[in-house]
C-alpha positions as a Markdown table, in Angstrom:
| # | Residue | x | y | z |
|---|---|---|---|---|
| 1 | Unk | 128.1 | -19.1 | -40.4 |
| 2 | Unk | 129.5 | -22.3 | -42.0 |
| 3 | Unk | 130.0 | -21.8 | -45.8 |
| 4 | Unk | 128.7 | -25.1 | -46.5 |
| 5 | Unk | 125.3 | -25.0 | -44.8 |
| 6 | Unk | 125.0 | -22.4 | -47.3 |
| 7 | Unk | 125.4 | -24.7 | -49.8 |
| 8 | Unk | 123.0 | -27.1 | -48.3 |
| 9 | Unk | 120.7 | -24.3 | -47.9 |
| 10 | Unk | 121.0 | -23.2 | -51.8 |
| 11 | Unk | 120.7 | -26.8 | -53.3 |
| 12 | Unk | 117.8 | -27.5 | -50.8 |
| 13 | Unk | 115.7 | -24.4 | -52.2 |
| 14 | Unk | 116.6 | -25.0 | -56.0 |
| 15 | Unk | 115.4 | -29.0 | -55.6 |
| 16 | Unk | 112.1 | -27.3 | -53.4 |
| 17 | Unk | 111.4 | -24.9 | -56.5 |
| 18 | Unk | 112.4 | -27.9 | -59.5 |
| 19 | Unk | 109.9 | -29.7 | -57.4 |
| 20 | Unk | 107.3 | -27.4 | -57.4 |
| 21 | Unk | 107.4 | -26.6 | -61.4 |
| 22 | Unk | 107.1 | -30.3 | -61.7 |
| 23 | Unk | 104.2 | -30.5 | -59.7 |
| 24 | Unk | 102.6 | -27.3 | -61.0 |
| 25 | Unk | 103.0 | -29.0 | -64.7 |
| 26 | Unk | 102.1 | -32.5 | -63.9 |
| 27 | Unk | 98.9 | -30.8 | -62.2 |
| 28 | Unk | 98.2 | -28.8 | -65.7 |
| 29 | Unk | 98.9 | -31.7 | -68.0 |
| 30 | Unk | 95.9 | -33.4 | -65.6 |
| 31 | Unk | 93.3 | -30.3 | -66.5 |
| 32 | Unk | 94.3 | -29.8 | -70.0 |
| 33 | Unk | 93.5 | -33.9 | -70.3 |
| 34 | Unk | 90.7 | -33.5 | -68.8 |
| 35 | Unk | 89.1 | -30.7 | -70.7 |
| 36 | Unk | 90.1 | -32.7 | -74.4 |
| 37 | Unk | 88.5 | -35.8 | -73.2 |
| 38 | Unk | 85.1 | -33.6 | -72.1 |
| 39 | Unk | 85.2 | -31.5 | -75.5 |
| 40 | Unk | 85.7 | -34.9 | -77.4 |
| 41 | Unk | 82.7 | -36.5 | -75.6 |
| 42 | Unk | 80.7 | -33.6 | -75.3 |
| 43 | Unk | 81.0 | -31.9 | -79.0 |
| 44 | Unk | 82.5 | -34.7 | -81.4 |
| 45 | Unk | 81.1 | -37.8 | -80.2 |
| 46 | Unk | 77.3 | -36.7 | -81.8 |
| 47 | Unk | 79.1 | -36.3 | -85.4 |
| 48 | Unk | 80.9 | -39.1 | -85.2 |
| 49 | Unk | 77.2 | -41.1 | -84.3 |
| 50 | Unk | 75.7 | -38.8 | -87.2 |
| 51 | Unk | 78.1 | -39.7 | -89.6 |
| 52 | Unk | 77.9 | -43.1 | -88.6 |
| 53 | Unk | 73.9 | -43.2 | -88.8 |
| 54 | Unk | 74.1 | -42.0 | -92.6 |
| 55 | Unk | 76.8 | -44.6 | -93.5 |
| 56 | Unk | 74.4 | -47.2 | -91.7 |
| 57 | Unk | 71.3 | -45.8 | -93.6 |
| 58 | Unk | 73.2 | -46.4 | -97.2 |
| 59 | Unk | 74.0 | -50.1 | -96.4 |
| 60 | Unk | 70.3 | -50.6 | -95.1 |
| 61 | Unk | 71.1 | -51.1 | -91.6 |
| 62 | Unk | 69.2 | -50.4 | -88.4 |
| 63 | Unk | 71.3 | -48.6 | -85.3 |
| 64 | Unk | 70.3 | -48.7 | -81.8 |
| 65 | Unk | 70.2 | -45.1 | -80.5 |
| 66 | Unk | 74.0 | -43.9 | -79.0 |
| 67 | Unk | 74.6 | -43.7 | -75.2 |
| 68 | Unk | 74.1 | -40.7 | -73.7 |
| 69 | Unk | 77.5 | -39.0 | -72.4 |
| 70 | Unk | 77.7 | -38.9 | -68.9 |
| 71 | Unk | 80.8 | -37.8 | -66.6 |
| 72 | Unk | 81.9 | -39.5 | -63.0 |
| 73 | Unk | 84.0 | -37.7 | -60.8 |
| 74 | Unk | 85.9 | -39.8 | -59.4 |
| 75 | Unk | 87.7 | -37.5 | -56.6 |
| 76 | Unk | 84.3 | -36.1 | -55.4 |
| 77 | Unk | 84.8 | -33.0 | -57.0 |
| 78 | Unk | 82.9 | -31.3 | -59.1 |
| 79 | Unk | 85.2 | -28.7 | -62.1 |
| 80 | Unk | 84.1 | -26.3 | -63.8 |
| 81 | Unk | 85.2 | -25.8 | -67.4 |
């Protein structure tokens, strides 16, 4: 066997397996997003409307009631956290 197909064969799998840890933590970065923009919806955005009721309420002013947080998938794909 040709010494330098060996070479080719050894670069080929290193770039396959740089690829593939690139991938794996682009992939990650995606779900941890994810979860921090569900968490901060889901369990800070009704203190932050709280807080901001009570400041309204001292400077005499009436709030409409906040949105309620919903989620859209936009793949189709329902996660489970």
């Amino acid at each position: 066997m040709n010494p330098y197909w060996i070479i080719v064969f050894f670069s080929s799998i290193v770039q396959l397996v740089i690829f593939l840890r690139w991938l794996h933590r682009r992939t990650r970065d995606d779900e941890i997003r994810c979860a921090f923009v569900r968490d901060m919806a889901v369990n800070h955005l009704p203190h932050l409307y709280h807080a901001l009721r009570q400041i309204a309420s001292q400077l005499g002013l009436e709030l409409q009631e906040p949105p309620p947080v919903q989620f859209i998938e936009l793949n189709g794909q329902n996660r489970k956290m």
